[in-house]
PyMOL commands that place a pseudoatom at each C-alpha (Angstrom):
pseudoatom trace, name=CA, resn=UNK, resi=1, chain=A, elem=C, hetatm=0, pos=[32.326, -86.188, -123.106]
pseudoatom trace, name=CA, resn=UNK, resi=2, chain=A, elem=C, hetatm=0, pos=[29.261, -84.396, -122.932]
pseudoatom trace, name=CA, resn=UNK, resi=3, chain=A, elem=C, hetatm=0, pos=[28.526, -81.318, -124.881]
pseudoatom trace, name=CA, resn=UNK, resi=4, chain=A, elem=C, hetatm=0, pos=[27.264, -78.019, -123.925]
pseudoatom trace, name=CA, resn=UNK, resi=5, chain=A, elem=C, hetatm=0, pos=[25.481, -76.651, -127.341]
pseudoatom trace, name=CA, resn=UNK, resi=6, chain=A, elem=C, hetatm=0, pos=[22.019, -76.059, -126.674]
pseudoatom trace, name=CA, resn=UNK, resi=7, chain=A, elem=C, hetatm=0, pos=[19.603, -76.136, -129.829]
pseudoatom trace, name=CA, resn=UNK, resi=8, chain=A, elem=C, hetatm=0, pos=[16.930, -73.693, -130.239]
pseudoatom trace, name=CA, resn=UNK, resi=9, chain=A, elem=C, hetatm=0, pos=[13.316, -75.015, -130.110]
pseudoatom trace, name=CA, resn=UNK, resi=10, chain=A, elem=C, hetatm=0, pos=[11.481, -75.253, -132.890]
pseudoatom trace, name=CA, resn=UNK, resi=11, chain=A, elem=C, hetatm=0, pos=[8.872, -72.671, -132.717]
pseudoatom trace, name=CA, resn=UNK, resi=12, chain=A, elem=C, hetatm=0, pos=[6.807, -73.700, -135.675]
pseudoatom trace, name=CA, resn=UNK, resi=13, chain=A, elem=C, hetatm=0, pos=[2.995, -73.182, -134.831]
pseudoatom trace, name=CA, resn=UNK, resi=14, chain=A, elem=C, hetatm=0, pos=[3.644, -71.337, -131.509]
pseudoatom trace, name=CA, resn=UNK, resi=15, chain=A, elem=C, hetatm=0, pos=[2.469, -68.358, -130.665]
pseudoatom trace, name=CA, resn=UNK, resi=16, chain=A, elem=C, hetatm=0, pos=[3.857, -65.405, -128.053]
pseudoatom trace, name=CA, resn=UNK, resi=17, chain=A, elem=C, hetatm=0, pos=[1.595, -63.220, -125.790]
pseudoatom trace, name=CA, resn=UNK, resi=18, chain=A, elem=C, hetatm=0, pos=[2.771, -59.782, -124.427]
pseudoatom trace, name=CA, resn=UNK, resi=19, chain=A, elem=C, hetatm=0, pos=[3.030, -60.045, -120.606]
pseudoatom trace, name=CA, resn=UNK, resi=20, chain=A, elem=C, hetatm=0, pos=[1.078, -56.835, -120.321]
pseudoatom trace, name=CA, resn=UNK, resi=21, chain=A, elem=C, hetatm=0, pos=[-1.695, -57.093, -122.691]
pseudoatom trace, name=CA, resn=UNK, resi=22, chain=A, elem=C, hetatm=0, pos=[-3.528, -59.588, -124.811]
pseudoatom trace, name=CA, resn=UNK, resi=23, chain=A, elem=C, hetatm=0, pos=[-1.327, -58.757, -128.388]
pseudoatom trace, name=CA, resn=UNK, resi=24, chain=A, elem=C, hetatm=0, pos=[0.364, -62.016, -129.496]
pseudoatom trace, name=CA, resn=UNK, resi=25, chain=A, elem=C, hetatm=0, pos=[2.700, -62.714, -132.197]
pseudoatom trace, name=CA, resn=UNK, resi=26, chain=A, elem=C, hetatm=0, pos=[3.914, -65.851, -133.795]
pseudoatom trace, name=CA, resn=UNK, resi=27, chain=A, elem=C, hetatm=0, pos=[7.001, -67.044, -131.121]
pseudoatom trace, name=CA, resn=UNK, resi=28, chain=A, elem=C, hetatm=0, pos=[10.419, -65.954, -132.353]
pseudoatom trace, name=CA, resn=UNK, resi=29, chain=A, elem=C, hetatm=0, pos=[14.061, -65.560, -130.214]
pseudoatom trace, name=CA, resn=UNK, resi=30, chain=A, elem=C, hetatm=0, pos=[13.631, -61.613, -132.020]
pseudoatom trace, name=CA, resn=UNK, resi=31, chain=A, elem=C, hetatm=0, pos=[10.880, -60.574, -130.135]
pseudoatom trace, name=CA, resn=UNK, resi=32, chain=A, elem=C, hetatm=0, pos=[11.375, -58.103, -127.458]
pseudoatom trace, name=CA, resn=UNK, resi=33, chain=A, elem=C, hetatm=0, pos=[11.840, -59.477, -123.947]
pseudoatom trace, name=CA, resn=UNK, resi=34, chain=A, elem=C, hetatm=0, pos=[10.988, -63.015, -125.636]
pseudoatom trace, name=CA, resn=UNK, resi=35, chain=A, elem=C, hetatm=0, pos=[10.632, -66.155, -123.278]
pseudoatom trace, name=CA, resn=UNK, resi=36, chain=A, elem=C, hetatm=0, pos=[10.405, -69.348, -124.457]
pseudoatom trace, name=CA, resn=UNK, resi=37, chain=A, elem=C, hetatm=0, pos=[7.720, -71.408, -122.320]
pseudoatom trace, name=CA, resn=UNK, resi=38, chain=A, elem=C, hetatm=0, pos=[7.817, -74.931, -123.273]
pseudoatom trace, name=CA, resn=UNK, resi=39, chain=A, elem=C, hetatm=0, pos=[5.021, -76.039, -121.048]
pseudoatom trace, name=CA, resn=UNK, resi=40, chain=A, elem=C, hetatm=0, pos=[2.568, -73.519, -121.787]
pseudoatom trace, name=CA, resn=UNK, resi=41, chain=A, elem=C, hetatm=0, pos=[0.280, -72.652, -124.173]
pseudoatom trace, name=CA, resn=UNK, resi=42, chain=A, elem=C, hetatm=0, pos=[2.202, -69.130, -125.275]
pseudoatom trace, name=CA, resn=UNK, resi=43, chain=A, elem=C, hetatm=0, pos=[5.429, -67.954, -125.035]
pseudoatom trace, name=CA, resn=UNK, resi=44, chain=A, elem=C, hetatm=0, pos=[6.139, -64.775, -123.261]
pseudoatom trace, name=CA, resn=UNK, resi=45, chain=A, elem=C, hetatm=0, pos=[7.185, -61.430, -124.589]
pseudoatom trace, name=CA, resn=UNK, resi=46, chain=A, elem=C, hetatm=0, pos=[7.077, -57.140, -124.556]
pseudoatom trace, name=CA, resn=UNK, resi=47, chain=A, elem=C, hetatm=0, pos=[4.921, -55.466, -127.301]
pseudoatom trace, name=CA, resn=UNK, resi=48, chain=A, elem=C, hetatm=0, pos=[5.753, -52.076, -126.561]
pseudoatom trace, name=CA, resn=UNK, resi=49, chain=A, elem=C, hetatm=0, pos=[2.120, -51.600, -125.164]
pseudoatom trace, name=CA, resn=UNK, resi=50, chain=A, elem=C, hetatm=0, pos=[3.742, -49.365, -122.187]
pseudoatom trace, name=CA, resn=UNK, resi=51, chain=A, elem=C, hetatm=0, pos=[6.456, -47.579, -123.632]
pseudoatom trace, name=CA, resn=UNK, resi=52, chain=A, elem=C, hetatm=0, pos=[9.902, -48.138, -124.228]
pseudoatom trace, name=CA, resn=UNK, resi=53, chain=A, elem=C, hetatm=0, pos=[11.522, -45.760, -121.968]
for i in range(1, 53): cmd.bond("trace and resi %d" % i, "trace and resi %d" % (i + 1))
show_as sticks, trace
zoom trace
């Protein structure tokens, strides 16, 4: 039987870019809006750069 648990990646060494602006972060599942992109050279996420609201 096959089992649906999914791991997390290991994000060690990768790095996240806001998909508004150039700010980047180090990749973590806490970041706002975060999107893990496996086959690219950053991950995707929000900064804040526009406003919250």
């Amino acid at each position: 039987m096959a089992s649906d648990v999914k791991v997390a990646p290991d994000l060690t060494g990768r790095k996240a870019k806001c998909d508004l602006c150039p700010s980047t972060e180090a990749s973590s599942s806490t970041l706002a809006f975060y999107g893990y992109k496996p086959d690219q050279e950053f991950d995707g996420f929000y900064c804040g750069c526009k406003g919250w609201n």
